[in-house]
C-alpha positions in Angstrom: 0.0 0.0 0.0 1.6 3.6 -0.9 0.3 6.7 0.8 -1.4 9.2 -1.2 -2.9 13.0 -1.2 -4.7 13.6 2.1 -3.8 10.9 4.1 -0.4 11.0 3.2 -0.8 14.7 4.8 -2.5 13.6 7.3 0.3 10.6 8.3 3.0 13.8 8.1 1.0 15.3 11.1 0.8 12.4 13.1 4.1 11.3 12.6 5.4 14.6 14.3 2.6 14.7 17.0 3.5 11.0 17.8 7.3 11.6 18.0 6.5 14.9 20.0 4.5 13.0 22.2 7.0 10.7 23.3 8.9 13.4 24.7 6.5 13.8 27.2 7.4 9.6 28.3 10.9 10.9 29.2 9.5 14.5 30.8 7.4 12.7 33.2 9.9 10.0 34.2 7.7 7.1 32.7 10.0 5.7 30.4 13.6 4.4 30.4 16.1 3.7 27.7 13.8 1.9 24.9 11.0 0.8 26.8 7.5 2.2 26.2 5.5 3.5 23.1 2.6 5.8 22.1 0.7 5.3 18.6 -2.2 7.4 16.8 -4.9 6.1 14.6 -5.2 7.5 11.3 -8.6 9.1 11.2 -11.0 7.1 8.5 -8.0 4.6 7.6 -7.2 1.2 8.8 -4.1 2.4 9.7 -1.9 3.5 12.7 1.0 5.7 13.4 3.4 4.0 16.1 7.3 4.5 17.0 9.9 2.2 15.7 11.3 -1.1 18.2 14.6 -0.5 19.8 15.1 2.5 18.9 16.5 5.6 21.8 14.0 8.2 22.3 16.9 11.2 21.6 16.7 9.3 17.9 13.3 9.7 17.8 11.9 12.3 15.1 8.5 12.5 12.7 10.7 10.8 10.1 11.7 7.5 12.3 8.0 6.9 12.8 6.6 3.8 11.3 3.0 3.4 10.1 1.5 -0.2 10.1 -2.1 -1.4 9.5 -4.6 -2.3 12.4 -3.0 -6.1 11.8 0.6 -5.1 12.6 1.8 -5.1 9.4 4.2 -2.6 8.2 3.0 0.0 5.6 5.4 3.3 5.9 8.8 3.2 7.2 12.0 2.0 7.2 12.4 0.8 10.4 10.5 -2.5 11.9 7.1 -1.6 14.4 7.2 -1.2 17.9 7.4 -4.9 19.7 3.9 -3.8 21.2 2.3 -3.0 17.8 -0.1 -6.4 17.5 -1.4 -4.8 20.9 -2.6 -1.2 19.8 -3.5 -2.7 16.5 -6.1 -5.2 18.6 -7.3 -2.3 20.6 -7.7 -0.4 17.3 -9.7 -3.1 15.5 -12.1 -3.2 18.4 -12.7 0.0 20.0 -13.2 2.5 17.3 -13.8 5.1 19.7 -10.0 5.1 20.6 -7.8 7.4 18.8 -4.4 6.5 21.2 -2.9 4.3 22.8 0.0 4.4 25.4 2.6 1.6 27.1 5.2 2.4 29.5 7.0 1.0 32.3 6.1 3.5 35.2 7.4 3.0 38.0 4.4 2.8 40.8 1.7 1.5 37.9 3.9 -1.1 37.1 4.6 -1.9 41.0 0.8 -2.1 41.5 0.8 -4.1 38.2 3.8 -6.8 39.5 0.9 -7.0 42.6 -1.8 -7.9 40.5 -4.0 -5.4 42.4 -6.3 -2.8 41.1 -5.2 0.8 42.5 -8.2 1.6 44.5 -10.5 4.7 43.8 -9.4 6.4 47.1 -8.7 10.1 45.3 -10.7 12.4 43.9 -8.3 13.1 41.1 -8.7 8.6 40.6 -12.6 10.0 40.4 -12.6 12.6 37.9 -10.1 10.5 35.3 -10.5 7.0 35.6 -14.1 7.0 37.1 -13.4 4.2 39.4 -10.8 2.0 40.6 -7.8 1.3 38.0 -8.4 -2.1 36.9 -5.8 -5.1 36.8 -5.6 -7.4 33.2 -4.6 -10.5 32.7 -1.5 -11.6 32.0 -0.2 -12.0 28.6 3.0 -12.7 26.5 4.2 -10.3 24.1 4.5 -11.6 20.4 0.6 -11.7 19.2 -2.5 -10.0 20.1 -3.5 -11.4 23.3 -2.0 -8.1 25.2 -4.3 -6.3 23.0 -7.3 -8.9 23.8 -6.8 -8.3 27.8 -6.8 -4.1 27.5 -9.7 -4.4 25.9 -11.7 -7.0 28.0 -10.9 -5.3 30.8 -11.9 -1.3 29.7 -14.7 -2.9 28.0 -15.9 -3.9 31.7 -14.7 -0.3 33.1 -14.7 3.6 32.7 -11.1 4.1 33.1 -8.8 4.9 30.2 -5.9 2.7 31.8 -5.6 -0.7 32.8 -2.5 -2.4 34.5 -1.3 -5.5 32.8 -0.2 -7.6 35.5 3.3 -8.8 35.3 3.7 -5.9 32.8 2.7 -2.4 33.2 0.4 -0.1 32.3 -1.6 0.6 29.1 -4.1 4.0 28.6 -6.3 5.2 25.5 -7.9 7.9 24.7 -10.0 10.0 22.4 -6.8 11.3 20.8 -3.1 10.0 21.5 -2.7 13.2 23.4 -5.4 12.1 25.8 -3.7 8.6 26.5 -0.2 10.5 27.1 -2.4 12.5 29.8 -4.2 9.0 31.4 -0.4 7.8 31.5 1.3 10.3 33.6 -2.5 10.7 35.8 -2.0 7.0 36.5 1.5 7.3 37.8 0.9 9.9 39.8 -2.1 8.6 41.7 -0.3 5.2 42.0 2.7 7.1 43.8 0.2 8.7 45.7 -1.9 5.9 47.3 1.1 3.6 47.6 2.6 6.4 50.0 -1.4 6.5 51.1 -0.8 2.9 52.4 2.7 3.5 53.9 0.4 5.5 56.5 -2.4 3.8 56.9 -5.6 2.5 55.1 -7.1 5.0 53.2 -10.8 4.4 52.6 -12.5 4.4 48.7 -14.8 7.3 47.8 -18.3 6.1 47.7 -19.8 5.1 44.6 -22.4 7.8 44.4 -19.4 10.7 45.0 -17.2 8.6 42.0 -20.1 9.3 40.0 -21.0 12.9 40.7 -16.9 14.1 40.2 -16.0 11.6 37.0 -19.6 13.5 35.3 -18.4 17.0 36.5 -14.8 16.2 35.6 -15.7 15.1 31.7 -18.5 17.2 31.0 -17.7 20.7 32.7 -14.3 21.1 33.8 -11.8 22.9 31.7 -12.5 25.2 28.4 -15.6 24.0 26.3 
Protein backbone atom coordinates (compact mmCIF):
# COMPACT_ATOMS: atom_id res chain seq x y z
CA UNK A 1 0.00 0.00 0.00
CA UNK A 2 1.57 3.56 -0.93
CA UNK A 3 0.27 6.66 0.81
CA UNK A 4 -1.43 9.22 -1.23
CA UNK A 5 -2.89 13.00 -1.25
CA UNK A 6 -4.74 13.62 2.11
CA UNK A 7 -3.76 10.86 4.08
CA UNK A 8 -0.36 11.02 3.21
CA UNK A 9 -0.81 14.71 4.84
CA UNK A 10 -2.47 13.56 7.30
CA UNK A 11 0.32 10.63 8.30
CA UNK A 12 2.97 13.75 8.08
CA UNK A 13 1.03 15.26 11.07
CA UNK A 14 0.76 12.40 13.09
CA UNK A 15 4.09 11.31 12.58
CA UNK A 16 5.43 14.57 14.25
CA UNK A 17 2.63 14.73 16.99
CA UNK A 18 3.51 11.03 17.82
CA UNK A 19 7.26 11.58 18.04
CA UNK A 20 6.52 14.91 20.00
CA UNK A 21 4.49 12.97 22.21
CA UNK A 22 7.00 10.74 23.29
CA UNK A 23 8.93 13.44 24.69
CA UNK A 24 6.50 13.80 27.18
CA UNK A 25 7.39 9.64 28.28
CA UNK A 26 10.89 10.94 29.19
CA UNK A 27 9.54 14.49 30.76
CA UNK A 28 7.41 12.74 33.20
CA UNK A 29 9.94 10.03 34.16
CA UNK A 30 7.67 7.09 32.70
CA UNK A 31 10.03 5.74 30.37
CA UNK A 32 13.61 4.40 30.43
CA UNK A 33 16.09 3.67 27.74
CA UNK A 34 13.84 1.95 24.92
CA UNK A 35 11.01 0.84 26.84
CA UNK A 36 7.51 2.22 26.15
CA UNK A 37 5.54 3.47 23.09
CA UNK A 38 2.64 5.75 22.11
CA UNK A 39 0.73 5.30 18.56
CA UNK A 40 -2.22 7.39 16.85
CA UNK A 41 -4.85 6.13 14.58
CA UNK A 42 -5.18 7.51 11.34
CA UNK A 43 -8.64 9.09 11.20
CA UNK A 44 -11.03 7.11 8.48
CA UNK A 45 -7.98 4.60 7.57
CA UNK A 46 -7.25 1.19 8.83
CA UNK A 47 -4.13 2.39 9.67
CA UNK A 48 -1.88 3.53 12.70
CA UNK A 49 1.03 5.66 13.36
CA UNK A 50 3.40 4.01 16.15
CA UNK A 51 7.33 4.51 16.98
CA UNK A 52 9.93 2.17 15.74
CA UNK A 53 11.31 -1.11 18.21
CA UNK A 54 14.55 -0.53 19.80
CA UNK A 55 15.13 2.54 18.91
CA UNK A 56 16.48 5.62 21.79
CA UNK A 57 14.02 8.24 22.25
CA UNK A 58 16.89 11.21 21.64
CA UNK A 59 16.65 9.26 17.90
CA UNK A 60 13.25 9.69 17.78
CA UNK A 61 11.90 12.30 15.11
CA UNK A 62 8.49 12.54 12.74
CA UNK A 63 10.73 10.81 10.08
CA UNK A 64 11.69 7.48 12.35
CA UNK A 65 7.97 6.93 12.83
CA UNK A 66 6.58 3.79 11.35
CA UNK A 67 3.04 3.43 10.07
CA UNK A 68 1.45 -0.20 10.10
CA UNK A 69 -2.15 -1.43 9.54
CA UNK A 70 -4.55 -2.28 12.42
CA UNK A 71 -2.97 -6.12 11.76
CA UNK A 72 0.56 -5.11 12.61
CA UNK A 73 1.78 -5.08 9.35
CA UNK A 74 4.21 -2.61 8.18
CA UNK A 75 3.02 0.02 5.56
CA UNK A 76 5.38 3.30 5.95
CA UNK A 77 8.81 3.21 7.15
CA UNK A 78 12.00 2.02 7.23
CA UNK A 79 12.44 0.77 10.42
CA UNK A 80 10.50 -2.45 11.91
CA UNK A 81 7.10 -1.58 14.45
CA UNK A 82 7.22 -1.25 17.93
CA UNK A 83 7.43 -4.93 19.66
CA UNK A 84 3.95 -3.82 21.20
CA UNK A 85 2.31 -3.03 17.77
CA UNK A 86 -0.06 -6.36 17.52
CA UNK A 87 -1.43 -4.83 20.87
CA UNK A 88 -2.57 -1.20 19.78
CA UNK A 89 -3.45 -2.70 16.53
CA UNK A 90 -6.15 -5.17 18.55
CA UNK A 91 -7.28 -2.27 20.59
CA UNK A 92 -7.72 -0.35 17.27
CA UNK A 93 -9.67 -3.09 15.51
CA UNK A 94 -12.13 -3.22 18.38
CA UNK A 95 -12.66 0.03 20.00
CA UNK A 96 -13.23 2.55 17.29
CA UNK A 97 -13.82 5.13 19.70
CA UNK A 98 -10.05 5.10 20.64
CA UNK A 99 -7.85 7.45 18.80
CA UNK A 100 -4.43 6.54 21.24
CA UNK A 101 -2.85 4.31 22.78
CA UNK A 102 -0.04 4.35 25.38
CA UNK A 103 2.56 1.60 27.08
CA UNK A 104 5.16 2.38 29.45
CA UNK A 105 7.01 0.98 32.31
CA UNK A 106 6.14 3.53 35.18
CA UNK A 107 7.45 2.97 38.04
CA UNK A 108 4.40 2.78 40.75
CA UNK A 109 1.68 1.53 37.86
CA UNK A 110 3.86 -1.13 37.15
CA UNK A 111 4.64 -1.87 40.95
CA UNK A 112 0.77 -2.08 41.49
CA UNK A 113 0.84 -4.15 38.16
CA UNK A 114 3.77 -6.75 39.48
CA UNK A 115 0.86 -7.00 42.56
CA UNK A 116 -1.79 -7.89 40.50
CA UNK A 117 -3.98 -5.36 42.35
CA UNK A 118 -6.34 -2.84 41.08
CA UNK A 119 -5.23 0.77 42.53
CA UNK A 120 -8.21 1.63 44.50
CA UNK A 121 -10.51 4.70 43.84
CA UNK A 122 -9.38 6.44 47.06
CA UNK A 123 -8.71 10.07 45.34
CA UNK A 124 -10.74 12.38 43.87
CA UNK A 125 -8.25 13.11 41.07
CA UNK A 126 -8.69 8.62 40.55
CA UNK A 127 -12.62 9.97 40.44
CA UNK A 128 -12.60 12.63 37.88
CA UNK A 129 -10.10 10.49 35.34
CA UNK A 130 -10.50 7.02 35.63
CA UNK A 131 -14.10 6.99 37.08
CA UNK A 132 -13.40 4.21 39.45
CA UNK A 133 -10.78 2.01 40.64
CA UNK A 134 -7.81 1.31 37.97
CA UNK A 135 -8.36 -2.13 36.88
CA UNK A 136 -5.78 -5.14 36.81
CA UNK A 137 -5.64 -7.43 33.19
CA UNK A 138 -4.61 -10.52 32.71
CA UNK A 139 -1.52 -11.62 32.02
CA UNK A 140 -0.21 -12.00 28.65
CA UNK A 141 3.00 -12.67 26.51
CA UNK A 142 4.22 -10.28 24.10
CA UNK A 143 4.53 -11.56 20.44
CA UNK A 144 0.57 -11.68 19.15
CA UNK A 145 -2.50 -9.95 20.10
CA UNK A 146 -3.51 -11.35 23.28
CA UNK A 147 -1.98 -8.14 25.18
CA UNK A 148 -4.28 -6.27 22.96
CA UNK A 149 -7.26 -8.93 23.83
CA UNK A 150 -6.79 -8.32 27.83
CA UNK A 151 -6.75 -4.08 27.51
CA UNK A 152 -9.71 -4.37 25.86
CA UNK A 153 -11.70 -7.04 27.99
CA UNK A 154 -10.87 -5.32 30.77
CA UNK A 155 -11.92 -1.32 29.68
CA UNK A 156 -14.75 -2.89 28.03
CA UNK A 157 -15.91 -3.86 31.74
CA UNK A 158 -14.68 -0.32 33.09
CA UNK A 159 -14.67 3.57 32.75
CA UNK A 160 -11.07 4.11 33.07
CA UNK A 161 -8.83 4.86 30.23
CA UNK A 162 -5.93 2.68 31.83
CA UNK A 163 -5.58 -0.70 32.75
CA UNK A 164 -2.51 -2.43 34.48
CA UNK A 165 -1.30 -5.47 32.77
CA UNK A 166 -0.18 -7.64 35.46
CA UNK A 167 3.35 -8.75 35.32
CA UNK A 168 3.66 -5.91 32.83
CA UNK A 169 2.72 -2.44 33.21
CA UNK A 170 0.45 -0.05 32.33
CA UNK A 171 -1.61 0.58 29.13
CA UNK A 172 -4.05 3.96 28.57
CA UNK A 173 -6.29 5.22 25.46
CA UNK A 174 -7.85 7.91 24.69
CA UNK A 175 -10.04 9.99 22.36
CA UNK A 176 -6.79 11.34 20.83
CA UNK A 177 -3.08 10.05 21.53
CA UNK A 178 -2.68 13.23 23.39
CA UNK A 179 -5.36 12.08 25.76
CA UNK A 180 -3.70 8.60 26.49
CA UNK A 181 -0.22 10.47 27.09
CA UNK A 182 -2.36 12.54 29.77
CA UNK A 183 -4.22 9.05 31.36
CA UNK A 184 -0.43 7.85 31.53
CA UNK A 185 1.26 10.29 33.60
CA UNK A 186 -2.47 10.66 35.80
CA UNK A 187 -1.98 7.00 36.54
CA UNK A 188 1.50 7.30 37.76
CA UNK A 189 0.85 9.87 39.80
CA UNK A 190 -2.10 8.64 41.67
CA UNK A 191 -0.29 5.15 42.00
CA UNK A 192 2.67 7.08 43.79
CA UNK A 193 0.19 8.68 45.66
CA UNK A 194 -1.95 5.89 47.25
CA UNK A 195 1.08 3.55 47.60
CA UNK A 196 2.58 6.42 50.00
CA UNK A 197 -1.43 6.46 51.10
CA UNK A 198 -0.85 2.93 52.41
CA UNK A 199 2.70 3.46 53.91
CA UNK A 200 0.40 5.46 56.49
CA UNK A 201 -2.41 3.80 56.89
CA UNK A 202 -5.62 2.51 55.09
CA UNK A 203 -7.10 4.95 53.22
CA UNK A 204 -10.85 4.40 52.63
CA UNK A 205 -12.49 4.41 48.72
CA UNK A 206 -14.79 7.31 47.77
CA UNK A 207 -18.26 6.07 47.70
CA UNK A 208 -19.83 5.07 44.64
CA UNK A 209 -22.44 7.82 44.36
CA UNK A 210 -19.45 10.65 45.02
CA UNK A 211 -17.24 8.57 41.98
CA UNK A 212 -20.06 9.29 40.02
CA UNK A 213 -20.97 12.93 40.70
CA UNK A 214 -16.88 14.11 40.23
CA UNK A 215 -16.00 11.57 36.96
CA UNK A 216 -19.59 13.51 35.26
CA UNK A 217 -18.38 16.99 36.54
CA UNK A 218 -14.80 16.16 35.64
CA UNK A 219 -15.66 15.07 31.70
CA UNK A 220 -18.49 17.19 31.03
CA UNK A 221 -17.69 20.65 32.74
CA UNK A 222 -14.26 21.10 33.76
CA UNK A 223 -11.79 22.87 31.71
CA UNK A 224 -12.54 25.24 28.41
CA UNK A 225 -15.60 24.05 26.31
Amino acid sequence: MSLTGEVLDTVAELRDTVAKLHGELTRNELVIWTAGNVSARVPGRDLLVIKPSGVSYDNLSADTMVVTDLHGELVEGELAPSSDTAAHAYVYRHMPEIGGVVHTHSTYATAWAARGEPIPCVLTMIADEFGGEIPVGPFALIGDDSIGRGIVETLRASRSPAVLMRNHGPFTVGRTARDAVKAAVMVEDVARTVHKAFELGTPEPLPPEDVDRLYARYQNVYGQH
